[in-house]
Backbone bond lengths (Angstrom), bond angles and torsions (degrees), N, CA, C in turn:
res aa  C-N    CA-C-N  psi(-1)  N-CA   C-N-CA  omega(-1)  CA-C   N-CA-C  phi
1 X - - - 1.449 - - 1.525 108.01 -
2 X 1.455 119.28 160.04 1.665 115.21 -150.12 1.748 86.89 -94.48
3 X 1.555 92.05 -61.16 1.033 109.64 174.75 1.477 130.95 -140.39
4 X 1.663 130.77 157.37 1.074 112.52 -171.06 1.594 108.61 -106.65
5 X 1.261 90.85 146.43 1.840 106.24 -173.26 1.897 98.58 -75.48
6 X 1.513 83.44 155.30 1.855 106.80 177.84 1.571 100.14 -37.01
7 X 1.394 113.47 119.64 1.327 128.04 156.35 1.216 125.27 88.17
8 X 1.590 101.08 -1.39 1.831 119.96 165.34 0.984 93.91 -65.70
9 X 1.429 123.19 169.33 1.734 142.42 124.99 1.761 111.89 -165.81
10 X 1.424 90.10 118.20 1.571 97.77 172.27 1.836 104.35 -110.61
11 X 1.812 87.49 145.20 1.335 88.97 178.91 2.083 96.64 -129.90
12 X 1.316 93.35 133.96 1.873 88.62 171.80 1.456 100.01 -79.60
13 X 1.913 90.41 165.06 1.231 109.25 176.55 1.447 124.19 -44.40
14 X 1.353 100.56 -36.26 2.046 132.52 -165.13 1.415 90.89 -56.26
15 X 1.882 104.02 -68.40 1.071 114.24 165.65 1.646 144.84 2.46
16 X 1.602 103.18 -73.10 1.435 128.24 -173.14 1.376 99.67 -77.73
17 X 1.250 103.24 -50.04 1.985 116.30 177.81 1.196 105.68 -28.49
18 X 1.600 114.11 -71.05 1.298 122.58 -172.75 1.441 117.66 -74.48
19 X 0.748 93.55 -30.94 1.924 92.34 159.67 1.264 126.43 -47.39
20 X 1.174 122.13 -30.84 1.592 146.44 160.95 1.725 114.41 -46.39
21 X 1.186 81.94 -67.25 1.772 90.61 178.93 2.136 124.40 -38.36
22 X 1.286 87.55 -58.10 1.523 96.89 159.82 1.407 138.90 -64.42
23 X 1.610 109.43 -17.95 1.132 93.57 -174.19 1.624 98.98 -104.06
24 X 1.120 98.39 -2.11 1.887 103.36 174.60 1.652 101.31 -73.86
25 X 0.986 131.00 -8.93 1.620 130.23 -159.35 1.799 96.49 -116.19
26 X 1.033 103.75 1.72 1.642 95.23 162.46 1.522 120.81 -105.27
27 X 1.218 102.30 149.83 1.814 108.14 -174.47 1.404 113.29 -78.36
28 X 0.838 141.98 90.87 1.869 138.77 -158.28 2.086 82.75 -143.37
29 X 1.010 99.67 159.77 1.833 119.29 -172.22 1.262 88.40 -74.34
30 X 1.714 142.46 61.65 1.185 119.85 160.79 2.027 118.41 100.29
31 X 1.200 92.15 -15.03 1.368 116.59 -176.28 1.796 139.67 -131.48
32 X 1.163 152.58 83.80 0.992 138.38 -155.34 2.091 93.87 -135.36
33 X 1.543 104.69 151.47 1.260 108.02 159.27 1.268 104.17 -156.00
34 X 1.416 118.21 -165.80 1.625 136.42 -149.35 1.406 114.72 -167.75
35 X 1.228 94.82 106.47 2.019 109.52 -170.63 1.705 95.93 -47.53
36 X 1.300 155.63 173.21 1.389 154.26 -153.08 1.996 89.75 -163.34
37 X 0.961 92.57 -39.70 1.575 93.66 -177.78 1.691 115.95 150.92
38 X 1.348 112.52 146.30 1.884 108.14 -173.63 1.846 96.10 -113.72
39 X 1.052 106.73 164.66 1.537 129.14 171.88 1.437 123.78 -157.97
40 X 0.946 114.34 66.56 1.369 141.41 167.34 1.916 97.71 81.58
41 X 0.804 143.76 -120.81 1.534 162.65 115.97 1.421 120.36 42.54
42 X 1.334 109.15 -53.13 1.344 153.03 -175.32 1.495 139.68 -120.67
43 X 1.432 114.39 130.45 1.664 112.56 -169.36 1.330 111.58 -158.41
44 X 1.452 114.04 145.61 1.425 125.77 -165.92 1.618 105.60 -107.05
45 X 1.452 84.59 141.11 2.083 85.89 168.70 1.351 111.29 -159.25
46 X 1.415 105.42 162.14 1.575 98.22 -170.13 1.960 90.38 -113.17
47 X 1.234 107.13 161.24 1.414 125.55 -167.53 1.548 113.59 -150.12
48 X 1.468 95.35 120.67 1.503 108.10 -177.33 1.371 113.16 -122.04
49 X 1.484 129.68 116.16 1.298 144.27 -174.00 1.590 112.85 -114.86
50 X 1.696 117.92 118.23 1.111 125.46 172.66 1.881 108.81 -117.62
51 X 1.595 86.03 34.41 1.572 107.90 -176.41 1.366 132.43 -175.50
52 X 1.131 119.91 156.85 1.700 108.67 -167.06 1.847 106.90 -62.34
53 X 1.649 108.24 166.14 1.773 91.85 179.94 1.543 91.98 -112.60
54 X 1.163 116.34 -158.47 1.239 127.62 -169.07 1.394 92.70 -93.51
55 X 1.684 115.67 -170.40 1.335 122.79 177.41 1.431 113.02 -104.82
56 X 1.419 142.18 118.42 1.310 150.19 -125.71 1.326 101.69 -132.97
57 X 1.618 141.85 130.65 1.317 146.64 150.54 1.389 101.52 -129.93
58 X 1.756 121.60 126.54 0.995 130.19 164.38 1.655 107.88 -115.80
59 X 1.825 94.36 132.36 1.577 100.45 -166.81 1.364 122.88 -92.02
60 X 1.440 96.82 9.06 2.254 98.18 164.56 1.297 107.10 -160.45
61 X 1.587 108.19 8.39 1.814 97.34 162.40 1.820 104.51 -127.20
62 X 1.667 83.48 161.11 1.436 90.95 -159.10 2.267 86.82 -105.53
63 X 0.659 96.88 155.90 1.431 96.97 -176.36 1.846 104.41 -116.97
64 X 1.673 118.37 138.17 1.056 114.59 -154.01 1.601 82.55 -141.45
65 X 1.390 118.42 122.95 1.694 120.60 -140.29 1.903 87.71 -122.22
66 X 1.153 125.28 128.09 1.543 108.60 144.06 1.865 115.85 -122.08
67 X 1.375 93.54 128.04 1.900 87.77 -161.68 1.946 85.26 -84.51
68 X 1.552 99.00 135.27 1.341 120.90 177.49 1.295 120.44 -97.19
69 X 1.248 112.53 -56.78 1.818 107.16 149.96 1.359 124.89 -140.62
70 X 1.178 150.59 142.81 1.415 171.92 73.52 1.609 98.69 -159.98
71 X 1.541 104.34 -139.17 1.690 122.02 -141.31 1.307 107.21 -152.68
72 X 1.262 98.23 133.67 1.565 112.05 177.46 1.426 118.51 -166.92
73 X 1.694 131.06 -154.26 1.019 117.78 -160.29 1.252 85.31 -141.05
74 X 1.356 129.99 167.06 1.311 138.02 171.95 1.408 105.64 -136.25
75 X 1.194 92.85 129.58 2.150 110.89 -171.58 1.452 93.15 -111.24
76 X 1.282 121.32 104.36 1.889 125.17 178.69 1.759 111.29 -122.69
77 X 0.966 112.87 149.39 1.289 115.77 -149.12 1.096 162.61 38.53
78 X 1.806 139.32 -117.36 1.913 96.36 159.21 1.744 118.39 83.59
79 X 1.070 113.25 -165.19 1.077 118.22 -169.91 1.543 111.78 -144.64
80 X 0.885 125.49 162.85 1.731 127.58 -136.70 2.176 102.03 -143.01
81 X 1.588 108.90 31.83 1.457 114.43 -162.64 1.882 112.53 -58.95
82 X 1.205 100.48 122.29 1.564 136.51 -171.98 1.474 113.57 61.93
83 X 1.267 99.54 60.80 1.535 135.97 162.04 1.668 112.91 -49.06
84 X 0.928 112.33 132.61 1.859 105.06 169.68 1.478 109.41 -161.78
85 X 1.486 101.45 127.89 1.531 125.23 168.92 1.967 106.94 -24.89
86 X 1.283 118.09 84.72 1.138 90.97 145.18 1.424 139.30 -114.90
87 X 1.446 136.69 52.87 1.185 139.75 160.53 1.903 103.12 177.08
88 X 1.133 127.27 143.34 1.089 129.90 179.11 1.584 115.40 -0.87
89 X 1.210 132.88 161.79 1.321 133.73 179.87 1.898 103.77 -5.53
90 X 1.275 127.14 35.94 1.571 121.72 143.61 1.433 113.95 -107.60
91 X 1.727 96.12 158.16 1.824 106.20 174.83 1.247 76.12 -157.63
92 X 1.995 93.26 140.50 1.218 128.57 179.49 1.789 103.32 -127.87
93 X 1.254 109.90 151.76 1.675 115.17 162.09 1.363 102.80 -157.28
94 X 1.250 118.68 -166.28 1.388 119.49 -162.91 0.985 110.24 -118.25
95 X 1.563 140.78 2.38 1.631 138.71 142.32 1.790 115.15 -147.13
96 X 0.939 128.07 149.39 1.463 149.55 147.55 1.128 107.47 -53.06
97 X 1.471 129.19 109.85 1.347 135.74 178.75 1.589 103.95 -120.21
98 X 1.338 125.31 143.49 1.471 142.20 -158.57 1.516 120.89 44.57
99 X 1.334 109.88 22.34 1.791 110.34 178.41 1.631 105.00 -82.62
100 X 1.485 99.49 160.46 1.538 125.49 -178.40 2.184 85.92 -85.06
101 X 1.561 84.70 130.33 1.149 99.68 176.05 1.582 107.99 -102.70
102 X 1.460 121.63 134.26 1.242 132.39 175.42 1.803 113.40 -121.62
103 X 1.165 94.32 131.27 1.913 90.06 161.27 1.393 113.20 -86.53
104 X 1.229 96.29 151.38 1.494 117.07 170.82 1.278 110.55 -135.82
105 X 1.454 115.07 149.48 1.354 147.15 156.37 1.547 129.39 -150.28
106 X 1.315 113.68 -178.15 1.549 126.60 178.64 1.428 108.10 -23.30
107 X 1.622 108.14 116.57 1.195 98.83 165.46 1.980 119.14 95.99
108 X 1.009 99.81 -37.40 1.602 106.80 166.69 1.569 112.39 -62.53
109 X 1.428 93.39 134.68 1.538 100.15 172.11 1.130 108.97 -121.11
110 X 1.726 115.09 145.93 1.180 129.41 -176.86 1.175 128.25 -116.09
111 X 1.466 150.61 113.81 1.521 147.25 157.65 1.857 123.82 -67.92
112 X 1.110 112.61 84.21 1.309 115.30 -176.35 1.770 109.32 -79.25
113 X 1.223 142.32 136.72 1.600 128.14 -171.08 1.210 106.30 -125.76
114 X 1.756 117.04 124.61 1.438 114.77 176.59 2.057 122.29 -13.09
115 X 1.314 96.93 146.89 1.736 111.26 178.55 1.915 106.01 39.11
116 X 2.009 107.70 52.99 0.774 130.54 178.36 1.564 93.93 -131.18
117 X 1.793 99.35 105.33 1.909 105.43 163.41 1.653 90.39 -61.38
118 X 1.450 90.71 148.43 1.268 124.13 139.77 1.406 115.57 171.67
119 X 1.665 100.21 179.52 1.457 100.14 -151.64 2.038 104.98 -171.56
120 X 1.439 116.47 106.84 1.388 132.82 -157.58 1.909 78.76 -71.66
121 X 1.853 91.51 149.95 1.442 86.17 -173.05 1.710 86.41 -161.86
122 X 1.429 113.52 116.56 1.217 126.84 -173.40 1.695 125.94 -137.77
123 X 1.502 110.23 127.13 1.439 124.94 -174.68 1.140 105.33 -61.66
124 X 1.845 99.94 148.93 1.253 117.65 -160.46 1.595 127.66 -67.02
125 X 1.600 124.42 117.15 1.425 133.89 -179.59 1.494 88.78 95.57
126 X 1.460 120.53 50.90 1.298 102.25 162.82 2.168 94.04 -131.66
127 X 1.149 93.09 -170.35 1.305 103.69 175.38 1.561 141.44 -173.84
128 X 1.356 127.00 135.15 1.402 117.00 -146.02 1.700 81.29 -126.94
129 X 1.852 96.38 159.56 1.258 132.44 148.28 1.791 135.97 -135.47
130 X 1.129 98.28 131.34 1.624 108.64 -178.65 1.662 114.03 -133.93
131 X 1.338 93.35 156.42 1.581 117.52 -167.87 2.052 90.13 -104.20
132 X 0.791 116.98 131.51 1.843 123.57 -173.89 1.375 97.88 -136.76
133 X 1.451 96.71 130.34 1.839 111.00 -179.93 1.708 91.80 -127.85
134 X 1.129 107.05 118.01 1.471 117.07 -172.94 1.475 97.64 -110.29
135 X 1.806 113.00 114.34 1.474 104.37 178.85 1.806 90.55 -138.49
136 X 1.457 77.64 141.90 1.511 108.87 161.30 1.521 115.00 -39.64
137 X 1.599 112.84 125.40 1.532 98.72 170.36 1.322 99.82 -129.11
C-alpha cells in the first residue's frame, strides 16, 4: 500500500517484534512504552516490562492487549485496596487483590473492560512485551 488513508494503520508482526528491542534499551524503573498513534477516542502503545506494573483500573477504556514477546501473569479483577485517582478517569494502587490469575505469552490476546482491576505481574529476571489498543467504550 502507497499510502495509508485517515485513520488506517497497519502494523506487521516483524513490525511490533522489533519494536520490542528498543524499548527494552531504555532506563525507566522497570517500565518503558511508546505512544503508536491516537485517533480521537482511542490510542495504541507498545509496553515493555522487565518488572511487575502497578494495579490499573481504567474508567471508560477497555484495553485490548496482544503480548508480543515474553511471559507473565495477569491479575484481572478483584479489588484494587488504597487505590487513588491518578489522572482523569485512571486509578492506580500497588496490587490486585482476589483477581483470577491468567498467563500470558506470545501471541495471546487480551480484552480488558473499563472499571476492570488488573495488573501484569512477572517473576524475577523475566520480561514481557505488549502491543495495547486503548478504546473508548
Amino acid at each position: 500500500m502507497a499510502a495509508e488513508p485517515s485513520g488506517y494503520k497497519y502494523w506487521s508482526a516483524d513490525e511490533l517484534k522489533a519494536m520490542s528491542r528498543p524499548l527494552s534499551n531504555r532506563s525507566d524503573a522497570k517500565t518503558s512504552s511508546e505512544n503508536l498513534g491516537n485517533w480521537g477516542a482511542d490510542h495504541a502503545l507498545m509496553v515493555h516490562r522487565e518488572g511487575s506494573g502497578v494495579a490499573e483500573l481504567h474508567e471508560t477504556d477497555a484495553d485490548i492487549i496482544m503480548v508480543v514477546s515474553g511471559r507473565g501473569t495477569l491479575v484481572v479483577g478483584g479489588t484494587m485496596p488504597g487505590a487513588k485517582k491518578t489522572a482523569p478517569n485512571e486509578m492506580r494502587a500497588p496490587k490486585v487483590e482476589g483477581g483470577a490469575k491468567q498467563k500470558i505469552g506470545p501471541g495471546d490476546i487480551l480484552h480488558i473492560a473499563p472499571k476492570t482491576p488488573h495488573q501484569v505481574v512477572l517473576e524475577p529476571g523475566t520480561q514481557i512485551t505488549y502491543f495495547t489498543l486503548k478504546v473508548r467504550e
